[in-house]
C-alpha positions in Angstrom: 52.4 51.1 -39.6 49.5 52.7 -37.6 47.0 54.9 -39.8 45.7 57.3 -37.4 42.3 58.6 -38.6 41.1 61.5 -37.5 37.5 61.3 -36.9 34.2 63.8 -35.9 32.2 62.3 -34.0 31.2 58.7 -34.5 29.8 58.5 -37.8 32.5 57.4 -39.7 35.0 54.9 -37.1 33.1 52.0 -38.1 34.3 52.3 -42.0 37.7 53.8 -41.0 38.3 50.7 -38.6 37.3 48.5 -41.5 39.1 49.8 -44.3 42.9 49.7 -41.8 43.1 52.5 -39.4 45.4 51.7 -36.7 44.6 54.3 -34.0 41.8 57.2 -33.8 41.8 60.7 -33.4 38.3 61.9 -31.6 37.1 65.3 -32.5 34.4 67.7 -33.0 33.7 70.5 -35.3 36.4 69.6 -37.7 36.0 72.7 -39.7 38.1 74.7 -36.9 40.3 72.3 -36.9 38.9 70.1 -34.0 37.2 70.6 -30.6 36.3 68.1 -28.0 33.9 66.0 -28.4 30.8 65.1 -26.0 31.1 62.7 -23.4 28.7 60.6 -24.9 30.6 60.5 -28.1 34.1 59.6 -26.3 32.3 56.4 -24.3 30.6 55.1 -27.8 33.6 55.7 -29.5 35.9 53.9 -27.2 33.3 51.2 -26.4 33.4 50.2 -30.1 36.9 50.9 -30.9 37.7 48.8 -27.8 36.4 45.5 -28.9 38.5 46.5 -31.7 41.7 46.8 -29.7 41.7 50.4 -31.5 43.2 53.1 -29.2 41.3 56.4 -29.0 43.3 59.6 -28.8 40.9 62.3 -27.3 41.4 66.1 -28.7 40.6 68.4 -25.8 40.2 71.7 -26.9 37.7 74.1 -26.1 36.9 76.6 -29.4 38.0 76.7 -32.4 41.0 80.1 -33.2 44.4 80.4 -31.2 46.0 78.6 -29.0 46.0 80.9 -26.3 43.7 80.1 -23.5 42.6 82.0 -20.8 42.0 80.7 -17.4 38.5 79.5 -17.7 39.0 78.2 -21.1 42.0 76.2 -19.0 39.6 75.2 -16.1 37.4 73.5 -19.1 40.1 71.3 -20.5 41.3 70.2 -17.1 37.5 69.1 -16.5 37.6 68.2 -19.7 40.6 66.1 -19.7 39.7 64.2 -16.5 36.1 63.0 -18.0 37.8 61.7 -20.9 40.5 59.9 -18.6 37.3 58.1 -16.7 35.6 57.0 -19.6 38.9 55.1 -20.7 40.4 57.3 -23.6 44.1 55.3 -24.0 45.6 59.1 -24.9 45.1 63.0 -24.8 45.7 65.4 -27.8 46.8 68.8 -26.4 48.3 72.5 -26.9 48.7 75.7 -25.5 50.6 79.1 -26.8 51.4 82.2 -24.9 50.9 85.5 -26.8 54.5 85.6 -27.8 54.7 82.7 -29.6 56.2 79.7 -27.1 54.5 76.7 -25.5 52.4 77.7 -22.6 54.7 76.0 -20.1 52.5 76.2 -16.8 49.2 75.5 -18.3 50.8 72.6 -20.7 52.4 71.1 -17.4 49.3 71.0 -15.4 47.2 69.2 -18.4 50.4 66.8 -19.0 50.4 65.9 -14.8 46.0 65.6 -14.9 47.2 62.8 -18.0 49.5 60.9 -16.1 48.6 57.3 -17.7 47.5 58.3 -20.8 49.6 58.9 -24.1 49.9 62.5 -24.7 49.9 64.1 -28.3 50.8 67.6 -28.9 49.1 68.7 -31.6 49.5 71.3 -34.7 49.7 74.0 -32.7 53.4 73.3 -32.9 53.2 74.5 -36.4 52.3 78.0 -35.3 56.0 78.4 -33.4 58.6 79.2 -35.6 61.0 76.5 -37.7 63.8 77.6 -35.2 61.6 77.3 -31.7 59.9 73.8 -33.1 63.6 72.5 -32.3 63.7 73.9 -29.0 60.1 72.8 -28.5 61.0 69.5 -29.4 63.1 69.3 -26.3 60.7 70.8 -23.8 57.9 68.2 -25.1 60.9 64.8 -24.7 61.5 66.6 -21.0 57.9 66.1 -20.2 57.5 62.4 -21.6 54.7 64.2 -24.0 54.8 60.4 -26.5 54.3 62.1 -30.0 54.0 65.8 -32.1 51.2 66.0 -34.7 52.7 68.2 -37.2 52.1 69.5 -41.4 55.8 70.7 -40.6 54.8 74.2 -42.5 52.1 76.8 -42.9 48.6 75.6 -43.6 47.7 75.4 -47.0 50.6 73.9 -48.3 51.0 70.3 -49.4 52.3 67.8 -47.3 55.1 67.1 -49.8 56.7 70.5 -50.0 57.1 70.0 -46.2 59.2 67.0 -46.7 62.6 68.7 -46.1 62.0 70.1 -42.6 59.7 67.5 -42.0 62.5 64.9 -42.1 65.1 67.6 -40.4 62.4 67.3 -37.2 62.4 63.2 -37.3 66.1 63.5 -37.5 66.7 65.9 -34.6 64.0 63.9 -32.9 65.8 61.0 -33.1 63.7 58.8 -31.4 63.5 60.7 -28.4 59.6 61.1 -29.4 57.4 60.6 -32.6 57.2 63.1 -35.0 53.7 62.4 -36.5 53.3 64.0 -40.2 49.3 65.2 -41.1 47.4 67.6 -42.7 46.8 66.4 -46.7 47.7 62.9 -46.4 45.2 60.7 -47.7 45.2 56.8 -48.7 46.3 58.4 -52.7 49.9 59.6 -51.1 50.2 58.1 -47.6 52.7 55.6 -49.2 54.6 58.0 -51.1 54.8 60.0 -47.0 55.6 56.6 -45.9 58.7 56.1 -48.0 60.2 60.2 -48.0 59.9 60.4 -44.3 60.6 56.6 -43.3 57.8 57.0 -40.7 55.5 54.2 -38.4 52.7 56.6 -38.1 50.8 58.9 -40.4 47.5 60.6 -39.7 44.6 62.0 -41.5 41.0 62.2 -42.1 41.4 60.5 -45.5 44.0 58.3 -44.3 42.2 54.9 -45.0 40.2 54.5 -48.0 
């Protein structure tokens, strides 16, 4: 079972590697939902989690809003993306929309080729396409060896456990193919109760771990 915290900045890793997370999720500027993080953040953070044999996922995304980037916001997170890969982040977190609601195909496939090496995450932007597309999506993401979708599977602001139905219809039509990763409200009070309804190996959070 891999706890995957999601952390800002480097404050808290320390604790969260202590108390049983498995993997980390490197952000900044939670309170949008996540951002990347400063160079010198990603090398402390994977210099410590390394001796910890604790992979680091990197988030690279450049604001806070939409998913829909323009081309400079585009030309950041390739820059972006290939710092991270230097310093030694094991794996990338990524998304992109277009204005009429699908995966931004071109932009996605030139972040997903700058990653080659590195696990790929596609992250809740997935919950902004709609329950029918997410399928669809689903099969675009396995086509382009992206390794896992980070998903509430519904709108935010519900709980995790009224998602439970679709989330479980996504793992199914995944079906191994790629990891469907459930987050967004689980914390170390219902992560085994998540656990046990979706019959998953990975669960993230930023209250995933005591």
């Amino acid at each position: 079972m891999i706890k995957e915290f999601c952390a800002e900045n480097f404050t808290n890793i320390p604790t969260a590697i202590r108390n049983g997370a498995g993997r980390i999720e490197l952000c900044d500027n939670l309170a949008v939902g996540g951002t990347t993080p400063s160079t010198g953040v990603i090398e402390e953070v994977i210099a410590y989690a390394g001796e910890k044999s604790i992979p680091v996922m990197t988030i690279i995304r450049p604001r806070g809003g939409d998913f829909v980037y323009n081309d400079i916001e585009l030309k950041i997170m390739h820059t972006d993306l290939i710092e991270a890969k230097k310093i030694g982040t094991d794996g990338v977190v990524i998304g992109c929309l277009t204005n009429d609601g699908w995966l931004d195909e071109e932009a996605l496939e030139m972040l997903i080729e700058t990653a080659e090496g590195l696990q790929i995450t596609f992250h809740m932007a997935f919950d902004v396409l709609s329950k029918e597309q997410q399928f669809t999506a689903i099969d675009w993401l396995v086509d382009h060896e992206v390794h896992r979708i980070l998903t509430h599977g519904g709108p935010a602001g519900t709980s995790i456990e009224e998602n439970f139905e679709h989330l479980n219809a996504l793992i199914e039509y995944a079906n191994d193919r790629i990891i469907i990763l459930p987050g967004g409200g689980i914390s170390d009070k219902n992560v085994e109760t998540v656990i046990n309804e979706l019959k998953v190996n990975e669960v993230h959070g930023t209250k995933i771990v005591d």
